[in-house]
Every structure is written in C-alpha cells, then in structure tokens.
C-alpha positions, 0 to 999 in steps of 0.5 A: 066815089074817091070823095065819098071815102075822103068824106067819111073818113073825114067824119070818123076822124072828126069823131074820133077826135071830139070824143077824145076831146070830151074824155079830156074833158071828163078827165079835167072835172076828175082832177079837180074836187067835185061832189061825190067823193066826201065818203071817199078812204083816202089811200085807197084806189077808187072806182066812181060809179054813176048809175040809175034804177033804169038802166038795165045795162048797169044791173046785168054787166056794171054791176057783176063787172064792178064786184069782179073788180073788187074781187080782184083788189079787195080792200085796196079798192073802194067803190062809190056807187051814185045814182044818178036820178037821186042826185042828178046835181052831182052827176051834173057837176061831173058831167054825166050824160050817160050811164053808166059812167064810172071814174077810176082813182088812183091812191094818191085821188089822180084820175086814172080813166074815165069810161062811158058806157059798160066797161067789163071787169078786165079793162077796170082790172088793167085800169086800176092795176095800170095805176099801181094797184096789185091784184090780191094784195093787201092794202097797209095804210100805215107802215108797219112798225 
C-alpha cells in the first residue's frame, strides 16, 4: 500500500516538474525574436494570442477574458490574436501545441508569462499588472513636455 502513494507521488512530481520544464521552454522562445510580433507597438504591454475557428474554448472564455483585460488596461495593452490554422509556422516556432495559448509582455518585450489553455481575465489582469502596468491608467509614449 506504502508503495503504491511513494509511486504516484513519484508520478505528480514527475509531472509537475516537466511541465515547468516546458513553461521554460516557452519562456526562452518568448525572449527571443520570434514571428508574430512584426505589428507589435513598442511601449506597450502585450497579450499574444494563438487561437483556431475551432477551438470553442477561446470563443466562449479567451476571447470575453481578453476583452476584460483590455478593458482594464485600455491602450497600455495591445493584444495580437494569431491563429493557428492560418499561420501554423508561427505557432510552430513558438511552440504551440495547444490553444489556446497566450504570451504575456512587458513594456520593455520581456516575457512576463506564459499560460496554456483558458486563462480568466483575473490571473491576465494580475499578469499584466504584475509587470508594471496599472489598471485605468493612461499610457504616455512620450514625456510631456
């Protein structure tokens, strides 16, 4: 019985770990310059979207998630949507296996997170504000004079 829990805690933690392994992974192809961000405002905090005609998921939670969050953060916030069956490179390149999938940006391009599957408006909003952005506020791309 002892060695049935030792092995599927074995498992989870085994698990556990590759997926963080793969998160990483998503976070190193993030950092460097990948397809998909050619439109991209510089100076803006930015949610990339990858997506299919599909995938009900993305129509029914994503998509309302992402509108909350650019709700929240107005022009501060660019979001790029991709999809995946009509550019099935890029998503190749940013190693997409599943969607939805969306990379989060800071200001400054620094990858911020990287969330596979339906991520709700509140955990974006904490994503995006935990990389300096502030709900409400108006983006100045240039100081005032």
């Amino acid at each position: 019985m002892v060695e049935r829990f030792v092995v599927a805690v074995l498992i989870i933690v085994v698990a556990f770990a590759l997926y963080r392994l793969f998160l990483a992974r998503q976070m190193r192809r993030a950092a460097a310059a990948l397809p998909g961000l050619e439109g991209h405002q510089p100076g803006k905090y930015l949610i990339l979207y990858f997506t299919s005609p599909a995938c009900a998921p993305c129509q029914m939670s994503q998509r309302p998630a992402l509108k909350t969050a650019q709700g929240t953060f107005g022009d501060q916030l660019e979001i790029i949507t991709i999809d995946v069956t009509e550019q099935p490179a890029i998503a190749e390149r940013w190693g997409v296996m599943t969607v939805p999938t969306t990379f989060v940006f800071g200001r400054d391009g620094a990858p911020g997170a990287c969330n596979l599957g339906v991520t709700y408006a509140d955990k974006l909003i904490r994503q995006i504000a935990g990389l300096g952005a502030r709900p409400g506020e108006e983006h100045l791309s240039a100081p005032s004079p």
